[in-house]
Steps between C-alpha positions, in 0.01 A plus 500: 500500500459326817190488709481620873423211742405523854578169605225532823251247588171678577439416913127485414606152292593330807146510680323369163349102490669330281331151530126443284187644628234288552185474693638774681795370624883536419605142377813346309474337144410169519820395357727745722653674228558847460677707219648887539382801449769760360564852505517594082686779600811313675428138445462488877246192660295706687255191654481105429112451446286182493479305200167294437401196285155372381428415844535800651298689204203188565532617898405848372260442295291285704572763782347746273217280354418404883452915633332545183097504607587639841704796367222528214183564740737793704318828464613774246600720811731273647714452197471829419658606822760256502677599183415864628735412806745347264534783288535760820790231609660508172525868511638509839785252411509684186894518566566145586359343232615692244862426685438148397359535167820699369711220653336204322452669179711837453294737410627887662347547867255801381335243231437275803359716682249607203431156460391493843205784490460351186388130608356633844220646280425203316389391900286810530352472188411154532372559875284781357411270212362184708229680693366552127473191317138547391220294277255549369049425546228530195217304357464298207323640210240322577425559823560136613829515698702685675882538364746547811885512390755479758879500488675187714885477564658257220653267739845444576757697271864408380693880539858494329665808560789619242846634658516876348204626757539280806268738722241591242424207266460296856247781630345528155383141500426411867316817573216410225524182639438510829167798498375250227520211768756311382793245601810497362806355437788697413850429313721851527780486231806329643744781407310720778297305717594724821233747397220290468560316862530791689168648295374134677557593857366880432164320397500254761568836756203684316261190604505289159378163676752162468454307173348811281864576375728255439846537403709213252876639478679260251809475226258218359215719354372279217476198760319729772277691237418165310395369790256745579333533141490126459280484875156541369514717835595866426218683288739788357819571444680834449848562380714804433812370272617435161274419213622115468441427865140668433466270210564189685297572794199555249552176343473344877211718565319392225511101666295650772310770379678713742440885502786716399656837549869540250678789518765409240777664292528844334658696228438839589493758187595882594392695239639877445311681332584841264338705704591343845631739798856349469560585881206337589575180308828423625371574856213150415788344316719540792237287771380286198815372432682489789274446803635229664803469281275411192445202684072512471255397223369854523858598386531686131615256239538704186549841479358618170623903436361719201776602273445850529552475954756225499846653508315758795363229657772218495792778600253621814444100580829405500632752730258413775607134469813537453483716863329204696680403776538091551565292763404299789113640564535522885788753470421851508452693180446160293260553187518222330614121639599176410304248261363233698733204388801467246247329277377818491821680413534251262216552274540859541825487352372277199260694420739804499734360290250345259323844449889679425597206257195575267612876494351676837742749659534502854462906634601349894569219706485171268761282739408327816672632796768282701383354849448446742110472432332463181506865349429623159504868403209743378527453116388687213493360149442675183429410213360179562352291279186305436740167424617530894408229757442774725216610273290167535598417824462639867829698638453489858810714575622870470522487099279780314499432111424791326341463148386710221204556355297780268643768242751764672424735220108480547426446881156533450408252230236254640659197347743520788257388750382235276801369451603515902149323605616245276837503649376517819287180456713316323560259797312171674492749864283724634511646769566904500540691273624897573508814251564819518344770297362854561158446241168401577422326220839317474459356861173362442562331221855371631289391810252308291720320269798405703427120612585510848289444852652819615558791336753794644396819372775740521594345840815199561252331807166291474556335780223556771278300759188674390533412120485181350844405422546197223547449139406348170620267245770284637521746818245340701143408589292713788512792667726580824410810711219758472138413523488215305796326702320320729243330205810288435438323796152502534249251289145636456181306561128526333241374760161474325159503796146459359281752552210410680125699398 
């Protein structure tokens, strides 16, 4: 099987900055370096961007930590309708930056353009969201003073933005950020940086004055990032990325006393249950698995199946996978793309092969797809079992593994949901969680017991700017999106006043 590849440089690439952003201004890396960016789906260099050092991340930073009071005392209104105008801008060059996002990272032109609308809203949310920030006014109990709480922007904020949602995990974090009143400095994942510096020159368009964003490109993250969290400068930091990276920032934090937002890992359960509408599950199956080519932490891990649906459900599955159409996203008709990087392919593959060497049977794909690009096929295993790497560790690729669970002869025993929860939660993640199941009863207790931040209830998306997104266990710390979104960068004071008789 060979993947379709459109060889074509998007013409919207050629207008983006490629050099760092700071202070407002376009300027090279200290050093003069610069490293590609490539095209996953052809191996293509699509643009040479700017490569920074220490220095360059200690420009930023003080650049931030200077704008800091100024953009602080700027009224609600004003940021409000700045990401307000950057949200109506995103939407009109709704094609163009999708354009560039499938370039730099693959996924099919259509899931661009979702993510578009999608990380617009965060923008509109956010602008709706910083003309609210509220407090609070009472008395003591004893009538002696006055209790005023008020809510103050954090300070300046580290944002590090993962490569799987370019558009939306950038929007997600600076739109908080800015109707809270904060600076920032930004590093954008290296594999698609493109994104993230046009999303730069849309803010500065919408009226975001120089120095509140400021944006680190870099093949050097640990020197950049290190740099930052050892300042004593930046008050919070915020990162979207894998569960070891989250780890050491926390340890860095923790020399500071620096707030913290972690969206982490996941190991998404999907639980089937007996009396699930089979249609309906491998509909949620279908976008939790393979939106954005399984490449997102949202994406379903392990597939558990009740004996007595599995053969209906695996043999429905299957045939919609194995119908996908792959290739290079930007050509037409294109459902699911290339992983990001041959690393990616790689440990796709391993994890393949592991799961078929302890006994799983693979029902389609199961063999990474010649070049160019870096292609692997919708798979579906069976039989998988608990013993498989795949089991205890995050996918991140096209790869459903199916596995059993519950009595085929008695479908509606009630051991089998003990014995999924446990199943289910048999894992250091936590993130989402999705069932299906047709009874009341069944879904709130599934709901209750399954230890995840999220919980999809006969649905394959969570995803959405007006609910808190995030996770628990080694998934993360805070709350991104929804009301709560912008507390993460907002520190709350108690101002006691005597009461004078």
């Amino acid at each position: 099987m060979t993947a379709i590849a459109t060889h074509q440089v998007p013409d919207a690439i050629s207008s983006i900055h490629t050099d760092l952003f700071i202070d407002g201004e376009w300027i090279p890396a200290a050093a003069g370096d610069r490293f590609d960016v490539l095209n996953p789906a052809t191996g293509e260099v699509l643009a040479r961007v700017a490569d920074a050092d220490a220095s360059d991340a200690r420009r930023a930073l003080e650049t931030a930590a200077a704008h800091q009071a100024e953009w602080a005392a700027t009224s609600p209104r004003g940021r409000s309708e700045i990401l307000y105008r950057a949200y109506q801008l995103i939407m009109d060059r709704a094609d163009e930056i999708a354009s560039v996002m499938t370039a730099e990272m693959g996924k099919p032109l259509a899931e661009a353009k979702g993510e578009v609308a999608y990380g617009a809203e965060f923008f509109r949310w956010f602008a709706e969201e910083a003309v609210r920030i509220g407090g609070d006014h009472t008395t003591t109990g004893d009538g002696g003073h006055r209790i005023v709480v008020s809510r103050q922007p954090v300070g300046p904020c580290i944002l590090i933005t993962p490569w799987n949602f370019p558009l939306a995990m950038g929007t997600r974090k600076i739109g908080p950020a800015v109707a809270a009143g904060c600076t920032m400095v930004l590093k954008p994942a290296e594999l698609t940086p493109l994104t993230t510096l046009l999303l730069a020159d849309i803010l500065v368009e919408a009226g975001l004055p120089a120095g509140v964003l400021n944006v680190v490109t870099t093949t050097n993250p640990s020197t950049v990032v290190t740099e930052w969290m050892d300042s004593g400068v930046a008050r919070k930091v915020s990162f979207t990325g894998s569960t070891e990276v989250g780890k050491t920032l926390l340890r860095q934090a923790a020399g500071t006393v620096m707030r913290t937002s972690m969206e982490l890992g996941g190991n998404a359960p999907f639980i089937v249950c007996a009396d699930a509408d089979i249609a309906r599950a491998v509909d949620g199956l279908m976008l939790a698995k393979m939106r954005n080519t399984g490449q997102a932490c949202t994406a379903a891990n392990r597939v558990f199946v009740h004996r007595s649906v599995i053969d209906e459900f695996t043999e429905a599955f299957t045939a919609k996978m194995a119908a996908l159409k792959v290739g290079d996203g930007a050509a037409e008709g294109t459902q699911v793309g290339p992983l990001v990087e041959p690393k990616a392919v790689a440990k796709v593959s391993s994890l393949v092969d592991d799961a078929v060497s302890k006994g799983a049977t693979v029902a389609c794909g199961g063999q990474a797809i010649e070049g160019p690009g870096y292609f692997y096929p919708p798979t579906v295993l069976t039989g998988v079992g608990l013993d498989a790497d795949l089991v205890r560790n995050e996918i991140f690729g096209p790869v459903a593994a199916i596995i059993p669970f519950g009595d085929a002869d008695n479908p509606l025993d009630p051991a089998a949901d003990d014995e999924v929860i446990s199943l289910a939660n048999d894992t250091a993640w936590g993130l989402v969680a999705y069932f299906f199941s047709q009874d009341v009863d069944r879904c709130a207790r599934l709901s209750a017991a399954l230890e995840a931040g999220m919980v999809g209830v006969n649905t394959g998306i969570v995803s959405n700017p007006a609910a808190p997104f995030g996770g628990v266990k080694e998934s993360g710390l805070g709350r991104e999106g929804g009301r709560v979104g912008i507390e993460e960068f907002l520190d709350m004071k108690y101002t006691a006043t005597p009461i004078r008789r």
